[in-house]
Structures are given as C-alpha cells and as structure tokens.
N, C-alpha and C positions, 0 to 999 in steps of 0.2 A: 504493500500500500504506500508507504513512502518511498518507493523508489517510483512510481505511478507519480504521483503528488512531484516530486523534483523534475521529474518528465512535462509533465503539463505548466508548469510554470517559467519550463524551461523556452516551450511551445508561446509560451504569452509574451515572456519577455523578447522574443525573436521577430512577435508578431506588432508589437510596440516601436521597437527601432524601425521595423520596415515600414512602418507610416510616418519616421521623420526622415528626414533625409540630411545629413551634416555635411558642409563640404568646407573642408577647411585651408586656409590660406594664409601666405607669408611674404612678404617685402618690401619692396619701396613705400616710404613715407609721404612721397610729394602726391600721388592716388587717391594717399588714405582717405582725407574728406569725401572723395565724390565716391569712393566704392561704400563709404560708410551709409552714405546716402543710397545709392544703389540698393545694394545688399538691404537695405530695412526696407526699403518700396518696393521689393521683388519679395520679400516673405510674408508682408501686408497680401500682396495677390497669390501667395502661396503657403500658407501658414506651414505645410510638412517640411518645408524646405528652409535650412538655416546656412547663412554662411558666416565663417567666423575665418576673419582677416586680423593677422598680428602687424602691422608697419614697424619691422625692426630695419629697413634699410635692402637696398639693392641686393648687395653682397647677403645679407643674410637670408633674400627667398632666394636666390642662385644655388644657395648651399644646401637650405631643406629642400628644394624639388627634387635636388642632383639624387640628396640621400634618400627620398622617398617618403618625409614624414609630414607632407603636406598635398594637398590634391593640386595645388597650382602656385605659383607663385610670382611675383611680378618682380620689375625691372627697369630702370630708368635709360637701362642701355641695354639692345639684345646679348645675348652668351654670347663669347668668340668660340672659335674652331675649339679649342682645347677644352672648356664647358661643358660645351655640344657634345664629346666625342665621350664625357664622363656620364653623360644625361641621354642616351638614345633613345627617339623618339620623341624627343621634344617637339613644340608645334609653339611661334610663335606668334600671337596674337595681339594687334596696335589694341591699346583701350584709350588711351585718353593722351592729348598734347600739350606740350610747355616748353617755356624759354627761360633762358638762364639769362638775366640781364642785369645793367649798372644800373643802382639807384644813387639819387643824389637830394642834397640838403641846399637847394639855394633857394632862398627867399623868394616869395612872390616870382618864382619862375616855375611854370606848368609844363613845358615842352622843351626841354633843351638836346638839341639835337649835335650827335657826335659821330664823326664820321671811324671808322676801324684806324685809323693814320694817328687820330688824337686820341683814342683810348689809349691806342701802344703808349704816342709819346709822355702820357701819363703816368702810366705804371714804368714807363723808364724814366722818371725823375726830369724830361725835358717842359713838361708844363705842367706846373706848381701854382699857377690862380686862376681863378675862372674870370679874370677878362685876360686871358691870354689872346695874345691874337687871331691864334687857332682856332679858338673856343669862340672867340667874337666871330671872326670871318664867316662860319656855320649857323650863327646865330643873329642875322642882324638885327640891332635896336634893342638887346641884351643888355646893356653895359651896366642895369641895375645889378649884373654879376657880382661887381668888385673884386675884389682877393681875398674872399675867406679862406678858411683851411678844409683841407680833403679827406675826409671817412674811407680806409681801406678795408674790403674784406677781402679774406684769402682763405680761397676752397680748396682744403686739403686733397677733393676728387682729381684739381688740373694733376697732378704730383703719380709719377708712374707708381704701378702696383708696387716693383720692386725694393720701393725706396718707404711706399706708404702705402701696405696692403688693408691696414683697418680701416676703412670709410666706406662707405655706402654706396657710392660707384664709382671702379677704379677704371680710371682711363689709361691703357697701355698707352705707350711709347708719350707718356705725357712727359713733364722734366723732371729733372733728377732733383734730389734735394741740394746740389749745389746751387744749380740755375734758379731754386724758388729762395734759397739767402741771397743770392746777386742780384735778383728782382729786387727785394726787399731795401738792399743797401743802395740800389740804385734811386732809391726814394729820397736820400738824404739832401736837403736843401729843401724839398716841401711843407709845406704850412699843414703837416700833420693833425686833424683834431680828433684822431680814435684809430682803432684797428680790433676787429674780430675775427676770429679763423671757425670754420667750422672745414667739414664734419668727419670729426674724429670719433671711431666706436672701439672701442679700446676691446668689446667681445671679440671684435675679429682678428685682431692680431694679437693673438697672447704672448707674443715675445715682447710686445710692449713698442715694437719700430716705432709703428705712427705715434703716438705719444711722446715719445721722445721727441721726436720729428715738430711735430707741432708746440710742445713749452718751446724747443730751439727758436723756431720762427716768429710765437709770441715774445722771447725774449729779443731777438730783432724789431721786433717792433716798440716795443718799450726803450730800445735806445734810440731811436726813431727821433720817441719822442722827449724823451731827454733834454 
C-alpha cells in the first residue's frame, strides 16, 4: 500500500511540473529591462509558462549555455569560432539593439555634434576645452561651450581578453593594457573633472587580472587629477 501511495504521488507530482513550463536564462545586462518586461507580458498570456533570466553579464551567459545549465543565454556580442566550436549547435538569435556612445556635461547645450577625428583627438590629450576649434568648427554658434573640464569613462570591455578577461564583453584583439595606460597619460594637460571605469566582474576572472588591471588605470586616473 505504501509503495502504491509513493507511486501515485509520484504520478501527480510529474503531472504538476508538466503544466508549468520553466525556461531558464543567463546574460547580458544591457537586455535585462526589456526581457524583464517581455518575459512578465508573455506569462500574463501564458500563465504555464515562466521564464527566469539572471543579467550577470555577457561572459557569464557564454559560459552557462556552453556548460549547459541554462536553456538560452544572451550576449552583447555573438560567440567567436573558438565559443562556437565548445557550444555545438548553437543558433544565434538578434533580440534587441544599442549603441555605445559619449555622453557629455555642457550646459545648456542639447546636441553637440562630434565628428570620429575629434573624439580621437580627445582621448589623445590634443583637445582639452570645449570651445576648441574642432569642437567649434562642428558646432557653429556653440561658443556658450567655454573651457570647462572633461568626465572620462573607460570601458574595461575596449581592453583585449588576454590582458582583461573578467568583464562582461571581451573584445578580442582590443588593446593591451599598455596602450589603455598610454591613452590615459596621454590625457595629461586636460581640465580633468572625474573619471569612472567600469565593467569589471571580478566572478570571471578568479586570478584577479582584471582587477588588478583596472585599481592600475583608476590609479592613472587619480594622478590625472592631481
């Protein structure tokens, strides 16, 4: 009778999971909002069906798909060959788009337009105020610019895998860690008013690289400002 009775409950409880459906998921952060919203408006018209998405970072759905303990996972950049060839049968699917762009702090200015020529010469230390010429000639009738000081941030992603493999999307053949100090120091003579670096996950490099990597470059920046 009681092996009967573990039988039949065994039966129920088999017949319970099969009316829900879990589909669970792992990655990029920049998504998250709008799958957040997805995923709750798709189980509204589908109550059996739940989906449950973690945003730990690019690198980190790369790694549960690869290993198998996730049903899908997202990415702000497709796999490369070597990913691919650990993950067979992968299938990749566009969901959602975005740009990685300068934001900027000048007063009562709403559109300031900069061509790729003046970004560079910016992060290479050759124009340090915003009524630079550059910056005027792109902008005419600007000149409310003035010379105030310049907000750096610096994305640990530009920085090859090899040199900074804990961040959330690692861009091969990006620069070494020597070439992102020499950017830095090329900064010297700018009207510095801040610097933040992100995105450093210290999960995925457990030897601690990128961490390193990154106090290094925040403390570059602190002599900056000096």
């Amino acid at each position: 009778m009681k092996r009967i009775l573990l039988a039949l409950l065994a039966i129920a409880g088999a017949a319970t999971a099969a009316d829900t459906t879990l589909i669970n998921g792992a990655g990029a952060t920049f998504p998250f909002p709008i799958y957040s919203k997805w995923f709750s408006e798709y189980n509204k018209a589908h109550p059996n069906v739940q989906i449950n998405y973690q945003s730990i970072g690019s690198g980190g759905g790369i790694k549960q798909i690869t290993e198998k303990t996730v049903d899908f996972g997202a990415s702000d950049a497709p796999m490369n060959s070597e990913e691919l060839l650990k993950a067979p049968g992968i299938q990749h699917i566009p969901t959602v788009m975005g740009a990685v762009v300068i934001i900027h702090n000048a007063p009562g200015v709403q559109d300031l337009k900069l061509t790729p020529e003046t970004v560079a010469g910016i992060f290479l230390g050759k124009i340090t105020q915003w009524n630079d010429p550059a910056i005027a000639a792109q902008n005419k009738g600007r000149e409310r610019l003035g010379g105030g000081p310049v907000y750096v941030s610096f994305d640990v992603d530009a920085i090859d895998p090899a040199f900074a493999p804990g961040t959330g999307t690692p861009v091969p053949g990006g620069m070494t860690s020597r070439e992102a100090f020499h950017l830095l120091r090329a900064l010297k003579g700018v009207k510095l008013a801040g610097m933040d670096l992100v995105e450093v996950c210290p999960a995925l490099d457990h030897a601690d690289i990128t961490s390193h990597l990154g106090a290094h470059l925040l403390f570059e920046g602190l002599a900056l400002l000096a």
